[in-house]
N, C-alpha and C positions, 0 to 999 in steps of 0.2 A: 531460473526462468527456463522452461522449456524450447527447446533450439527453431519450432513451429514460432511462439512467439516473439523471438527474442528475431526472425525475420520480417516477421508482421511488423514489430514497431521500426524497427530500419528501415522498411519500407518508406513505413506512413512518413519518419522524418524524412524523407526527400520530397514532403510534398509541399506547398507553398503553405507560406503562414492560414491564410485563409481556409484552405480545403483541410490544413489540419486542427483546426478550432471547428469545424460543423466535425468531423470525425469523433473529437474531443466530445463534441456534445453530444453526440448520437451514443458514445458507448455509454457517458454518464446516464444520458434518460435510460440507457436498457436496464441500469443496477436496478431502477424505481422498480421494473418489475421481478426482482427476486422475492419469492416468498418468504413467510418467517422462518420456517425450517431452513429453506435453503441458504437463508441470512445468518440464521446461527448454525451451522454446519461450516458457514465460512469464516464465523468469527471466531472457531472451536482449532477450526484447522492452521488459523494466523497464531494463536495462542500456545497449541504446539509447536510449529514454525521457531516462534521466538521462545518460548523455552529451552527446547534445542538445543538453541542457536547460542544461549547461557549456558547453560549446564557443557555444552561443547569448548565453549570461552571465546567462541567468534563473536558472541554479544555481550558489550560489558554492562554491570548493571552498577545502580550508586543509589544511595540513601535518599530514599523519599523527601526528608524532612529538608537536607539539603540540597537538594534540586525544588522545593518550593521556595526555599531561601533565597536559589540564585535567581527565580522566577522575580518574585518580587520585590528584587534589587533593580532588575531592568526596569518593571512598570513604576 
């Protein structure tokens, strides 16, 4: 996280539950207007992110079949 954002949100938590729920909502309505490029450009960049983040071994990864397993064991 970028040291600009990673102040941004320290901020925002010192602010009262209420003022930081309209914040919450304002950044979420702004996603509505990303375009499609600029929405796949960001889903391209998370995707390398966490590959990465694998191939590095900061991100572990497990068997598909088995993590549907364990899924619907909870439900």
């Amino acid at each position: 996280m970028p040291a600009e954002v990673k102040a941004l949100e320290d901020e925002a938590l010192t602010l009262p539950v209420s003022q930081r729920a309209v914040l919450a909502q304002h950044l979420l309505a702004s996603l509505d207007d990303i375009d499609e490029q600029e929405n796949e450009r960001l889903w391209l960049d998370e995707a390398q992110r966490r590959y990465s983040a694998y191939k590095s071994g900061t991100l572990p990864a497990r068997d598909a079949f088995a993590a549907i397993a364990e899924i619907r064991e909870k439900i």
